[in-house]
CHARMM internal coordinates of N, CA and C (Angstrom, degrees):
IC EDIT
DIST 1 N 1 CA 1.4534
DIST 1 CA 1 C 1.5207
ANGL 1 N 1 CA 1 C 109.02
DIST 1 C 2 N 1.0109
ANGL 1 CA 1 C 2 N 126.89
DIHE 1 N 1 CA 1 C 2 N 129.76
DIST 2 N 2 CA 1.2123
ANGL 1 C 2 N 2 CA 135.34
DIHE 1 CA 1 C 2 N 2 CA 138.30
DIST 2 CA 2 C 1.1120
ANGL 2 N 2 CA 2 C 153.40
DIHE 1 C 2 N 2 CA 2 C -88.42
DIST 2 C 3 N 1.5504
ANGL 2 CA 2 C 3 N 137.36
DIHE 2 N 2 CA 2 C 3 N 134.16
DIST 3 N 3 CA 1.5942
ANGL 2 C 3 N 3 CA 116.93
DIHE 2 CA 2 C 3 N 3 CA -166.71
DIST 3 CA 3 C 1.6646
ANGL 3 N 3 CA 3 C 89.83
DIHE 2 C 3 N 3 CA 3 C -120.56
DIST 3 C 4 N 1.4535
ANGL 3 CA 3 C 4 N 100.82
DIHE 3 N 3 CA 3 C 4 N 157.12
DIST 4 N 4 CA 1.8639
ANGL 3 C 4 N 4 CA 124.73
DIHE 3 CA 3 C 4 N 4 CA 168.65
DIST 4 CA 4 C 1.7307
ANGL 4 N 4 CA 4 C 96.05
DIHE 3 C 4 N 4 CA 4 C -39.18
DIST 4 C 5 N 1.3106
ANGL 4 CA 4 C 5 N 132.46
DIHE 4 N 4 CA 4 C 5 N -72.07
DIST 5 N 5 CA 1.1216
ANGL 4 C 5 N 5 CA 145.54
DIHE 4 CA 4 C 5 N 5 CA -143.89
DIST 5 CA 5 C 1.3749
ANGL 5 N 5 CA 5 C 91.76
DIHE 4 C 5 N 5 CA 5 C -123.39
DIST 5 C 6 N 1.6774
ANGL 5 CA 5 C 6 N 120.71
DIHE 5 N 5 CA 5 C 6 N 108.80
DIST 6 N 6 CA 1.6900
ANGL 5 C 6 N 6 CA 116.53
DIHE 5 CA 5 C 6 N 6 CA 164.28
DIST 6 CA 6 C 1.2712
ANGL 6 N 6 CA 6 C 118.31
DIHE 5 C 6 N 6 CA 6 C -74.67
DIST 6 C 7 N 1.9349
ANGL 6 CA 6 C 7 N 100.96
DIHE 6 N 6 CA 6 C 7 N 135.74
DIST 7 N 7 CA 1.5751
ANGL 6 C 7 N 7 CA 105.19
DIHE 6 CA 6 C 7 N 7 CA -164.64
DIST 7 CA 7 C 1.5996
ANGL 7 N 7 CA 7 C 106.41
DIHE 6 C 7 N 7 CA 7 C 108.87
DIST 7 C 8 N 1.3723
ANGL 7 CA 7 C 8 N 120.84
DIHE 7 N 7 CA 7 C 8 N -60.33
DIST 8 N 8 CA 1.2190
ANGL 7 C 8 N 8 CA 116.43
DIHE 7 CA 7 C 8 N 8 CA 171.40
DIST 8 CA 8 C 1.2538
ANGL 8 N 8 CA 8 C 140.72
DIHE 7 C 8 N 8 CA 8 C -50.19
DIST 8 C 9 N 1.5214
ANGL 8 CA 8 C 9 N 132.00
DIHE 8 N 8 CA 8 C 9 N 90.15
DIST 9 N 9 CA 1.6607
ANGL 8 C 9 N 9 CA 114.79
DIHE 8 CA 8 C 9 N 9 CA -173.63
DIST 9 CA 9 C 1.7277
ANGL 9 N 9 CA 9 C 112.29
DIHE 8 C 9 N 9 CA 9 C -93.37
DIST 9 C 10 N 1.3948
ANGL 9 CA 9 C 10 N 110.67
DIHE 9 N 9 CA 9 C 10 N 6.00
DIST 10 N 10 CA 1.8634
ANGL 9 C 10 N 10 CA 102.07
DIHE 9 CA 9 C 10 N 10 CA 176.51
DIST 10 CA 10 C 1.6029
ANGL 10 N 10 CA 10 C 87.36
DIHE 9 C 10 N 10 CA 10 C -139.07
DIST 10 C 11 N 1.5020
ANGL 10 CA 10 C 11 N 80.86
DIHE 10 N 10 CA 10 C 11 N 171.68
DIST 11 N 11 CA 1.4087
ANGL 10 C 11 N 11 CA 99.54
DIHE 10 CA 10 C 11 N 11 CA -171.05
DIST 11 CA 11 C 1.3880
ANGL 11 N 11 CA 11 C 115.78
DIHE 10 C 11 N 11 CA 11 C -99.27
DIST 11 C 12 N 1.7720
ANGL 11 CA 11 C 12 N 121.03
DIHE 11 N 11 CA 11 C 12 N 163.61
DIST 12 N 12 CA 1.3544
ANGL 11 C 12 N 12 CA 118.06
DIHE 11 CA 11 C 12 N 12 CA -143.27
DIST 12 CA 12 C 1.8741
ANGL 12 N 12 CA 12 C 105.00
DIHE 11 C 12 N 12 CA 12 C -63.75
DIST 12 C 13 N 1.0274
ANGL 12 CA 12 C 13 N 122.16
DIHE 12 N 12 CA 12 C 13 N 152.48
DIST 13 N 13 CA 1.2712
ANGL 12 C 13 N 13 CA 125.63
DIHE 12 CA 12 C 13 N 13 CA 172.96
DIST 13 CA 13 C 1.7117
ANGL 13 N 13 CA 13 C 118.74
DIHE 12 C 13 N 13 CA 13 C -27.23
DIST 13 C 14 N 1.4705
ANGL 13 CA 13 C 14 N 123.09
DIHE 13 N 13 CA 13 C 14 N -58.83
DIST 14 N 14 CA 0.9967
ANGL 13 C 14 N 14 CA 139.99
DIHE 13 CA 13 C 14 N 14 CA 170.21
DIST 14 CA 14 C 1.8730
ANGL 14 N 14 CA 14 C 119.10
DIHE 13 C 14 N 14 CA 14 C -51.01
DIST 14 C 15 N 1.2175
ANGL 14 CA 14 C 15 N 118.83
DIHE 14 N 14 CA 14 C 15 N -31.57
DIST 15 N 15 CA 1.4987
ANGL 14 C 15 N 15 CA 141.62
DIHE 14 CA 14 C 15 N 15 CA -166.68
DIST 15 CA 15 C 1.7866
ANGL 15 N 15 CA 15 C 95.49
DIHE 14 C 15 N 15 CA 15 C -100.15
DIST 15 C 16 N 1.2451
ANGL 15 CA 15 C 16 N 140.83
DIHE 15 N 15 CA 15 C 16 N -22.36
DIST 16 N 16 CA 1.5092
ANGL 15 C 16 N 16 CA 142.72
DIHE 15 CA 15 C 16 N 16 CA -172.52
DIST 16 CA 16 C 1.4182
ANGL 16 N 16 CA 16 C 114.38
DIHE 15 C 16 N 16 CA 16 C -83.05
DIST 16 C 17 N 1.0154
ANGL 16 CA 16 C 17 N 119.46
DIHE 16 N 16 CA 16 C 17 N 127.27
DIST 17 N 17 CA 1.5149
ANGL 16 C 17 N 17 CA 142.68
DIHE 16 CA 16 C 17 N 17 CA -171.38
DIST 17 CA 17 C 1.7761
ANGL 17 N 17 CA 17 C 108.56
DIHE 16 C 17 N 17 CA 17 C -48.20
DIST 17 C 18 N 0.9989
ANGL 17 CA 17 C 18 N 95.71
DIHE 17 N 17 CA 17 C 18 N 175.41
DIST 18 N 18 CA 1.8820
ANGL 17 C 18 N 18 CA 95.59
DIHE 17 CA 17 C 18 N 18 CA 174.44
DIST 18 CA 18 C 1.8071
ANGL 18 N 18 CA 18 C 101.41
DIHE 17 C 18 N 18 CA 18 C -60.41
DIST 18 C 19 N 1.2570
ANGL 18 CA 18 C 19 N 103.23
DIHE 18 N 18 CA 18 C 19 N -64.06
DIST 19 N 19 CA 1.4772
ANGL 18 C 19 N 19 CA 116.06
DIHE 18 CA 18 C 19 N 19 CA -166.20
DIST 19 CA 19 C 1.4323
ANGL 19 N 19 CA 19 C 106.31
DIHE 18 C 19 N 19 CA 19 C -62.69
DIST 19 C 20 N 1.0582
ANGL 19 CA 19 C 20 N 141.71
DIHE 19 N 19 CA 19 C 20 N -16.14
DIST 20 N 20 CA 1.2950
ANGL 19 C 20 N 20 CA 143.77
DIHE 19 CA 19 C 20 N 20 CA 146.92
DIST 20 CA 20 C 1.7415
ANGL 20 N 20 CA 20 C 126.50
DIHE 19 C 20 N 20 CA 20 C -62.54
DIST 20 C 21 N 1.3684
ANGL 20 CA 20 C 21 N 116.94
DIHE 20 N 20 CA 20 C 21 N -37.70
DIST 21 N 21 CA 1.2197
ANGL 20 C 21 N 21 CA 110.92
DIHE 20 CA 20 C 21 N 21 CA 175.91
DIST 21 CA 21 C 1.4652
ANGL 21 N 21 CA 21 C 106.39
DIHE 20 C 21 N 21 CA 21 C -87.49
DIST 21 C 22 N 1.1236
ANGL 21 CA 21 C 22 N 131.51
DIHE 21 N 21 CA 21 C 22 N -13.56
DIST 22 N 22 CA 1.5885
ANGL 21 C 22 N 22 CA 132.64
DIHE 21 CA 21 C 22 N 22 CA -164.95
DIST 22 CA 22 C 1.5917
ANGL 22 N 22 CA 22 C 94.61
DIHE 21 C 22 N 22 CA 22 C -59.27
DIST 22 C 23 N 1.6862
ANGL 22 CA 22 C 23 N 127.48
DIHE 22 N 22 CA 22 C 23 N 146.92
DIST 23 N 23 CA 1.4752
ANGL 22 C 23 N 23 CA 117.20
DIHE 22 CA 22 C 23 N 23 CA 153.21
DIST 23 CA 23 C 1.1670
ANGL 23 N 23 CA 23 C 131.69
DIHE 22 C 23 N 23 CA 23 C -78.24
DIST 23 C 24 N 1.1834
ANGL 23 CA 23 C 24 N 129.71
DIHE 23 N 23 CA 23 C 24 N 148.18
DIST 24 N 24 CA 1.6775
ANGL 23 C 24 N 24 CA 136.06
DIHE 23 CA 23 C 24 N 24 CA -167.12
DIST 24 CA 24 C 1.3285
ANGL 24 N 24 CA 24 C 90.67
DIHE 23 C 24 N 24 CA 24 C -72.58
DIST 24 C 25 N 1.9690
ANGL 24 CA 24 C 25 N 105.33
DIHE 24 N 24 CA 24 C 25 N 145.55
DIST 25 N 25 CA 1.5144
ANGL 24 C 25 N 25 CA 122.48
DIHE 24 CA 24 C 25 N 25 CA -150.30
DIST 25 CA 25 C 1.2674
ANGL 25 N 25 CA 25 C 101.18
DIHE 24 C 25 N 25 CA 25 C -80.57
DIST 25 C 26 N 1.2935
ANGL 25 CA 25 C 26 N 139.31
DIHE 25 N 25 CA 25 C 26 N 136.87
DIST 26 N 26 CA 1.3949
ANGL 25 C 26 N 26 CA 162.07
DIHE 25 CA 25 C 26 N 26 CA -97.66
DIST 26 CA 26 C 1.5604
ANGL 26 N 26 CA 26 C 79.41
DIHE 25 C 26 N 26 CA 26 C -139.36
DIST 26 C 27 N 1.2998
ANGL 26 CA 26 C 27 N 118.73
DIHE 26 N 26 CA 26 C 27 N -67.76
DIST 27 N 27 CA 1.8618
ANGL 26 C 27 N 27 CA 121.79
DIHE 26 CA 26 C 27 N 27 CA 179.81
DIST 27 CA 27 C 0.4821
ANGL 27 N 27 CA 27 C 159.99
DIHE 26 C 27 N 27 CA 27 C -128.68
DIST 27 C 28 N 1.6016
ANGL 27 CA 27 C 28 N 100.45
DIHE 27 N 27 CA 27 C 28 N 66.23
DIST 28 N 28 CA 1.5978
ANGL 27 C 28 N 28 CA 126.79
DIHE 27 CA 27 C 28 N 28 CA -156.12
DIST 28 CA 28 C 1.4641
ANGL 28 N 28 CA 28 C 118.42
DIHE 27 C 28 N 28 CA 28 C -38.94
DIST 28 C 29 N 1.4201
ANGL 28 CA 28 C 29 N 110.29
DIHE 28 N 28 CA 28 C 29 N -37.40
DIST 29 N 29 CA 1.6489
ANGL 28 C 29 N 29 CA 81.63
DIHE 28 CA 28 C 29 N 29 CA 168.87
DIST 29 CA 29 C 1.5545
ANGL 29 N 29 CA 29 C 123.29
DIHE 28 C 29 N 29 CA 29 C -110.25
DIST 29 C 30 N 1.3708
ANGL 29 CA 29 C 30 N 104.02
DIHE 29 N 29 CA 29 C 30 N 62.97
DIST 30 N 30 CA 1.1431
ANGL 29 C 30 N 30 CA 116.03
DIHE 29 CA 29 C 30 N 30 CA 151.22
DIST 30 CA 30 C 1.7963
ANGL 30 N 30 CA 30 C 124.23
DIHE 29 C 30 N 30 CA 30 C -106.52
DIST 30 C 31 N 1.0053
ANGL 30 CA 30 C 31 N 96.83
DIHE 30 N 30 CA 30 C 31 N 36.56
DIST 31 N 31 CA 1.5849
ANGL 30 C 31 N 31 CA 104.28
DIHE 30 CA 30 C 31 N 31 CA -152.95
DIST 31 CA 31 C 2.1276
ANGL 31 N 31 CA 31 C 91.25
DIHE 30 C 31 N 31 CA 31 C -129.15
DIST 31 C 32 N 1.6584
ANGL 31 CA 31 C 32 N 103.03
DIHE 31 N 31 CA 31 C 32 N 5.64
DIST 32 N 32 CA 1.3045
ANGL 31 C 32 N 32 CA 87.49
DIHE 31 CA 31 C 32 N 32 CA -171.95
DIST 32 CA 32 C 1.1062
ANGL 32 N 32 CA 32 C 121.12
DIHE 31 C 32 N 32 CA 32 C 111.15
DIST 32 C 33 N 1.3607
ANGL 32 CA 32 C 33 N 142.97
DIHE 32 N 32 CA 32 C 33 N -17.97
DIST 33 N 33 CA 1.3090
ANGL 32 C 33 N 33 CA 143.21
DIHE 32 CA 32 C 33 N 33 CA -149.69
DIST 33 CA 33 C 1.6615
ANGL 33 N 33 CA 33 C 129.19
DIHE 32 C 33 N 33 CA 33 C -95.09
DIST 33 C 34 N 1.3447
ANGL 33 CA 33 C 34 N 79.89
DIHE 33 N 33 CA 33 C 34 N -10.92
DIST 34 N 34 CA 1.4430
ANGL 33 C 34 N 34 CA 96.39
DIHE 33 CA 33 C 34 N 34 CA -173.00
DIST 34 CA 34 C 1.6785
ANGL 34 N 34 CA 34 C 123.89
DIHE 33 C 34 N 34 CA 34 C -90.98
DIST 34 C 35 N 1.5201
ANGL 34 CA 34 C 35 N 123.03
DIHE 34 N 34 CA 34 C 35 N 127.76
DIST 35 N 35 CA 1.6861
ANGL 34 C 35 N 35 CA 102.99
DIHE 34 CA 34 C 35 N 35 CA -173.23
DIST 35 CA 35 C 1.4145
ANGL 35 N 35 CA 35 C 132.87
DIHE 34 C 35 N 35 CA 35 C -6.29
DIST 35 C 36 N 1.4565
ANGL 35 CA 35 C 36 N 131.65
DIHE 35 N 35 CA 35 C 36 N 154.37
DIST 36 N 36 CA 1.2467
ANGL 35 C 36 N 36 CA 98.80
DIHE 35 CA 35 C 36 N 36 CA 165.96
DIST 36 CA 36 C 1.9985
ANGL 36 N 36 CA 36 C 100.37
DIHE 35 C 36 N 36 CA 36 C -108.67
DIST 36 C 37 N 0.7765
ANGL 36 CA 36 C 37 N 106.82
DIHE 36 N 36 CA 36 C 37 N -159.77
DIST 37 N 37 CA 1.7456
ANGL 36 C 37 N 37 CA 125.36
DIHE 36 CA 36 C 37 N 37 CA -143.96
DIST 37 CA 37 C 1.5692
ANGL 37 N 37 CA 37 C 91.31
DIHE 36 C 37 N 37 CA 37 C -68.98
DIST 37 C 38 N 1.3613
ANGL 37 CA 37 C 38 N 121.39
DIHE 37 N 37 CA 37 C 38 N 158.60
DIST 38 N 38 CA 1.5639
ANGL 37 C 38 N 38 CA 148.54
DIHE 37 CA 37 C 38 N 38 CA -166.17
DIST 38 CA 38 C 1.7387
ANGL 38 N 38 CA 38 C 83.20
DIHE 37 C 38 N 38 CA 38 C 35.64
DIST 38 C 39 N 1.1652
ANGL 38 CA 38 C 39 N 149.36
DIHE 38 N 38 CA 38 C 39 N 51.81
DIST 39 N 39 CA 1.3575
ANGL 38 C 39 N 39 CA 122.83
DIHE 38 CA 38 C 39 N 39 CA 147.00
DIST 39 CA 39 C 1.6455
ANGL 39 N 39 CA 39 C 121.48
DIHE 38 C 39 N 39 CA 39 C -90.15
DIST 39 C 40 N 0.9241
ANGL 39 CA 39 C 40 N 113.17
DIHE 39 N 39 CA 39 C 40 N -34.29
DIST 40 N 40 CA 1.7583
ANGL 39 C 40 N 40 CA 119.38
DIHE 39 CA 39 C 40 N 40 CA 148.85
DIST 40 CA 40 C 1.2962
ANGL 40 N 40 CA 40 C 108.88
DIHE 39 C 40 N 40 CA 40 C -34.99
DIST 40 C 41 N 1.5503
ANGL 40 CA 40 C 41 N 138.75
DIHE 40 N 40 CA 40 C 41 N -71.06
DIST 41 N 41 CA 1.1682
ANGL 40 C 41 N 41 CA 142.57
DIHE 40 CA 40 C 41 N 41 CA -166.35
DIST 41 CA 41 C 1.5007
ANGL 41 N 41 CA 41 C 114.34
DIHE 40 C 41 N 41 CA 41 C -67.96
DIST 41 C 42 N 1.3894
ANGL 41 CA 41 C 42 N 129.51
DIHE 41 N 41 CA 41 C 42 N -35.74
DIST 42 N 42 CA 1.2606
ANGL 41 C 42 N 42 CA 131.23
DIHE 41 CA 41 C 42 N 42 CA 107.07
DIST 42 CA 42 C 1.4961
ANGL 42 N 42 CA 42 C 135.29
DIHE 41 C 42 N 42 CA 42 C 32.95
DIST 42 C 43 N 1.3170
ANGL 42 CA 42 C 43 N 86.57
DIHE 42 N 42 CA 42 C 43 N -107.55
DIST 43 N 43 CA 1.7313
ANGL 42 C 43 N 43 CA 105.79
DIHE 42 CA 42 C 43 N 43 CA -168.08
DIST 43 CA 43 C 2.3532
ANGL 43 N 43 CA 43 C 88.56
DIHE 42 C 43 N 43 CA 43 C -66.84
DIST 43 C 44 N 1.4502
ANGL 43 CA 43 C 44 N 127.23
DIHE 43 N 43 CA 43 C 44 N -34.65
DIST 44 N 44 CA 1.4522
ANGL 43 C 44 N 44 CA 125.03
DIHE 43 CA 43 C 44 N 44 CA -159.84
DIST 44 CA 44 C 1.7670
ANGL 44 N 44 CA 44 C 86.73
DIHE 43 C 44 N 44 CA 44 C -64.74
DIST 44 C 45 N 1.2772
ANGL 44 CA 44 C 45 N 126.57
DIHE 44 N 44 CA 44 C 45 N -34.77
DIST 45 N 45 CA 1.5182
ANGL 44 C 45 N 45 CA 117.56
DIHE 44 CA 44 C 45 N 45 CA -147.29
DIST 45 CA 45 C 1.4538
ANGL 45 N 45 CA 45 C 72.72
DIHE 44 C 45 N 45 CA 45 C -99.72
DIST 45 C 46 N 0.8758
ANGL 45 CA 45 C 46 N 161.67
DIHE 45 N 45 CA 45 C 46 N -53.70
DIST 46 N 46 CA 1.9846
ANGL 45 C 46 N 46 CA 141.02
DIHE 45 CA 45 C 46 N 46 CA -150.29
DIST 46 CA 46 C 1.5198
ANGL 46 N 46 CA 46 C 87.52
DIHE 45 C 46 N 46 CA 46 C -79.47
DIST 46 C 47 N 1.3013
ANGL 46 CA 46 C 47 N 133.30
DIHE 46 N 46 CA 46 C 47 N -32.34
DIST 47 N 47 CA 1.6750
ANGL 46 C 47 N 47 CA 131.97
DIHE 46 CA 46 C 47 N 47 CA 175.05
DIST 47 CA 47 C 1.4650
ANGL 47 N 47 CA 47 C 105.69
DIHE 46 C 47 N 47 CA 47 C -63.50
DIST 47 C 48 N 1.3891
ANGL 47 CA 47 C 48 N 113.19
DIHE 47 N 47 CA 47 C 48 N -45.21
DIST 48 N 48 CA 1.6933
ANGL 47 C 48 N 48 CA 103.66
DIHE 47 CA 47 C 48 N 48 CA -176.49
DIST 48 CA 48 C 1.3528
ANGL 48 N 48 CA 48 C 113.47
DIHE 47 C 48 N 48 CA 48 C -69.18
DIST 48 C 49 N 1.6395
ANGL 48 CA 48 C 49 N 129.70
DIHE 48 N 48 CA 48 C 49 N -26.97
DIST 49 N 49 CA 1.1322
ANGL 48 C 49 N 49 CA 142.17
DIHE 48 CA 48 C 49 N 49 CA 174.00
DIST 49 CA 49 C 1.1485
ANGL 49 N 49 CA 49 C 117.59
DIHE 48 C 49 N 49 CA 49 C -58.35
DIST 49 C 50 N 1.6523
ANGL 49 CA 49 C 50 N 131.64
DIHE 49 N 49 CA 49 C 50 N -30.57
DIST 50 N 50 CA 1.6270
ANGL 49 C 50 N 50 CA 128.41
DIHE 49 CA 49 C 50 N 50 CA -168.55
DIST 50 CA 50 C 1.6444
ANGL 50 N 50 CA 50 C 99.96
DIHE 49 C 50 N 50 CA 50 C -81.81
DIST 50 C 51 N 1.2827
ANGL 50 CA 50 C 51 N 101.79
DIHE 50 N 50 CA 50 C 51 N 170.49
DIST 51 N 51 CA 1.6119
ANGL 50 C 51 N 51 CA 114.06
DIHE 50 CA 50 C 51 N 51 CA 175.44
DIST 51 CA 51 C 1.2980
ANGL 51 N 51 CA 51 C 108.81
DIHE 50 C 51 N 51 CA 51 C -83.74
DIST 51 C 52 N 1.5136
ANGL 51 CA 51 C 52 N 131.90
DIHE 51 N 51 CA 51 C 52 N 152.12
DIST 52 N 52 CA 1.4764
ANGL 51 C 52 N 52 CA 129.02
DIHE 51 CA 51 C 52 N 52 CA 179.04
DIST 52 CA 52 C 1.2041
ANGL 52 N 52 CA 52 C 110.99
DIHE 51 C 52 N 52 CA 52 C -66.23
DIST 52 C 53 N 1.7085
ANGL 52 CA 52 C 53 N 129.03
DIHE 52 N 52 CA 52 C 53 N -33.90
DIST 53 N 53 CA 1.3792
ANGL 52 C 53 N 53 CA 112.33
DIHE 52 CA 52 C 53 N 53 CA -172.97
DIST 53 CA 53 C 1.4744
ANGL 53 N 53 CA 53 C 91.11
DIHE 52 C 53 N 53 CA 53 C -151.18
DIST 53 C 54 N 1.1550
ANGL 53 CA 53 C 54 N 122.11
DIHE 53 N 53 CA 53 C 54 N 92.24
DIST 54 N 54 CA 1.8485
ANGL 53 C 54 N 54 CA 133.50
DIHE 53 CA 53 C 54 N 54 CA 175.61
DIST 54 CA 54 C 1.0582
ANGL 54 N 54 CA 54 C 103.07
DIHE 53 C 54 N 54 CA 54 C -56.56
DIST 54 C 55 N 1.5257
ANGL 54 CA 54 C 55 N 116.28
DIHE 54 N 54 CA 54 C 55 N 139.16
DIST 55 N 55 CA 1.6693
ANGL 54 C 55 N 55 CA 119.66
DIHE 54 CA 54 C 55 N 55 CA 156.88
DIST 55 CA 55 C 1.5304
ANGL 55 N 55 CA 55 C 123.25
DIHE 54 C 55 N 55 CA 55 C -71.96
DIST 55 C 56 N 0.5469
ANGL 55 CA 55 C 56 N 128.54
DIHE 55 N 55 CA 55 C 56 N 161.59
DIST 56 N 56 CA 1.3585
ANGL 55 C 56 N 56 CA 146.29
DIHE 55 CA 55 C 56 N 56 CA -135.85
DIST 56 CA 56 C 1.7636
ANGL 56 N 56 CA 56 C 90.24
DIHE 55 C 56 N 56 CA 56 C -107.83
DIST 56 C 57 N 1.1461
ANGL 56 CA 56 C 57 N 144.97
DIHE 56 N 56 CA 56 C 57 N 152.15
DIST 57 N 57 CA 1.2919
ANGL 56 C 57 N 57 CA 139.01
DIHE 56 CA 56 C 57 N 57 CA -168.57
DIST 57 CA 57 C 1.4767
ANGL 57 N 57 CA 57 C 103.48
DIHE 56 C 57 N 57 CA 57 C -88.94
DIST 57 C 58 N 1.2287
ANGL 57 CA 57 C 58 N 132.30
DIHE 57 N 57 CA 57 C 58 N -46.17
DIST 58 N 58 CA 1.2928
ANGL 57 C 58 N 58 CA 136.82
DIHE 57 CA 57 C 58 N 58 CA -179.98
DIST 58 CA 58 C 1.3155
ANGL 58 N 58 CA 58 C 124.14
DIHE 57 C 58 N 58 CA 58 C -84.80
DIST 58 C 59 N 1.5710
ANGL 58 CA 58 C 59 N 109.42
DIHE 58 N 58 CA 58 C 59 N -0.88
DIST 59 N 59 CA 1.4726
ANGL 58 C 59 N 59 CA 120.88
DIHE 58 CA 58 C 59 N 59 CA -179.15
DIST 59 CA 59 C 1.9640
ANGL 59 N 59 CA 59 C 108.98
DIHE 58 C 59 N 59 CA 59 C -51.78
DIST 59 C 60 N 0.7711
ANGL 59 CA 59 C 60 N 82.43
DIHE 59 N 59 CA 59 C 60 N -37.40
DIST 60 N 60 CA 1.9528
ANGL 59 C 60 N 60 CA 83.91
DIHE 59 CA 59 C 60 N 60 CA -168.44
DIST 60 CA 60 C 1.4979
ANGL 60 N 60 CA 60 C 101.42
DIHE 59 C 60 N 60 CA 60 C -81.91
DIST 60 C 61 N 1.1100
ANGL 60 CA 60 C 61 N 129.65
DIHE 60 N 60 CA 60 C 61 N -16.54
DIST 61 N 61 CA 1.2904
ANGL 60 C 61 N 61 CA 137.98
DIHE 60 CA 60 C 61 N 61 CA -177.39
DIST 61 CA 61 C 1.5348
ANGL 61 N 61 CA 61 C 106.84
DIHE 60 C 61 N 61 CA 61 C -83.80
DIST 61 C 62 N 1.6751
ANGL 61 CA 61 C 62 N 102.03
DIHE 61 N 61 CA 61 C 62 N -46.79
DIST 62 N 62 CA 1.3476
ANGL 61 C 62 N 62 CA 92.96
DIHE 61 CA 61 C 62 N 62 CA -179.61
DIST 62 CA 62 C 1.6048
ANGL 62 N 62 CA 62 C 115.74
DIHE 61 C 62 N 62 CA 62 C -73.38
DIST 62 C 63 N 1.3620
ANGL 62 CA 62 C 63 N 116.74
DIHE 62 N 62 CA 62 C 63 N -37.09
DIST 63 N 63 CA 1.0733
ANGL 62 C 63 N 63 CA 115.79
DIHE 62 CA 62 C 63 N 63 CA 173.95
DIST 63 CA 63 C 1.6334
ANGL 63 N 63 CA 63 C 127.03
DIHE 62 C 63 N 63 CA 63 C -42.75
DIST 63 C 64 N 1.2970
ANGL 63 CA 63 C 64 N 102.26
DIHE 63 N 63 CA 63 C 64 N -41.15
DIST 64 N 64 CA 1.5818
ANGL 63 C 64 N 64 CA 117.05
DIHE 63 CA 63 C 64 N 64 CA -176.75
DIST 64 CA 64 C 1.3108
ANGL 64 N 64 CA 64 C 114.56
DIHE 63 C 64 N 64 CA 64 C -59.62
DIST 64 C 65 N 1.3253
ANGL 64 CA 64 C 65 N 105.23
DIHE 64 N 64 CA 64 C 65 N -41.52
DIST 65 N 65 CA 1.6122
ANGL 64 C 65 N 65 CA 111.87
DIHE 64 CA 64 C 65 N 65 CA -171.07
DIST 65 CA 65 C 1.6875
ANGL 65 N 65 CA 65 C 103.77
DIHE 64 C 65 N 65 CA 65 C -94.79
DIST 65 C 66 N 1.0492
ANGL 65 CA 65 C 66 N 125.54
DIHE 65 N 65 CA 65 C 66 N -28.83
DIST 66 N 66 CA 1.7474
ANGL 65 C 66 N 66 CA 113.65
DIHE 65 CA 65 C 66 N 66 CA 177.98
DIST 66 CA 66 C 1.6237
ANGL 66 N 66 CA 66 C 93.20
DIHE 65 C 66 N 66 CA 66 C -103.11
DIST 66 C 67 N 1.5376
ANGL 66 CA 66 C 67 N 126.87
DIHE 66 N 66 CA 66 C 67 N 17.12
DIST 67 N 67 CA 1.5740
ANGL 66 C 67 N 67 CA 90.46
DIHE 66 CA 66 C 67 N 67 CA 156.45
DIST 67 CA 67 C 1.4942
ANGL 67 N 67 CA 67 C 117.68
DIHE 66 C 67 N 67 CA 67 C -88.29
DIST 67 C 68 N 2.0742
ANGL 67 CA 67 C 68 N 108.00
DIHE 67 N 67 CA 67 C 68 N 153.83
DIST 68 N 68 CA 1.1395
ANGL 67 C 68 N 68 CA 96.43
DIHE 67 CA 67 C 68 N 68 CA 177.48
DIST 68 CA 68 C 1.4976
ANGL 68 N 68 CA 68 C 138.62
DIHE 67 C 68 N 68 CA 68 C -67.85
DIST 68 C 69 N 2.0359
ANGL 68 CA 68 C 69 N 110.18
DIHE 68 N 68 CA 68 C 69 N 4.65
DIST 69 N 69 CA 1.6162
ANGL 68 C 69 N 69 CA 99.94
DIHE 68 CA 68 C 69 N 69 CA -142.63
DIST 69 CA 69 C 1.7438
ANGL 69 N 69 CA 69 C 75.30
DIHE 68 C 69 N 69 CA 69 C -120.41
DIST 69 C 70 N 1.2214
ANGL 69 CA 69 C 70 N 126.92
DIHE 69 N 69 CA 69 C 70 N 153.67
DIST 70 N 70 CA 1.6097
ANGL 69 C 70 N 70 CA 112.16
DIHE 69 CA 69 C 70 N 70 CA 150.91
DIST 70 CA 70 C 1.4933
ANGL 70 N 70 CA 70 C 118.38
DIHE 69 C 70 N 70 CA 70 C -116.92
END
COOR INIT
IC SEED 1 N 1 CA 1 C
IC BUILD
């Protein structure tokens, strides 16, 4: 590839389309983006529900087979 001007990948300020000169949106989340309502309250109660420190699925398995005593 080559460009007119090396280094340059857009074209001069004056030569750029509408959608090119427009400024990038100031607030993005005003556009919607953000959870919508009780999802915070939500996600705290499926958090209060988990165990503090889960076993591991294969934990007892591993144990079984590398203990020394049977």
């Amino acid at each position: 590839m080559s460009a007119p001007n090396p280094g340059r990948q857009s074209p001069e300020p004056e030569q750029q389309t509408g959608a090119q000169q427009q400024a990038a949106q100031a607030a993005p989340n005003d556009l919607g983006g953000q959870p919508a309502q009780g999802t915070k309250q939500a996600n705290e109660d499926q958090k209060a529900n988990l165990s503090s420190n889960p076993t591991h699925p294969l934990e007892k398995h591993s144990e079984e087979t590398t203990s020394k005593t049977k």
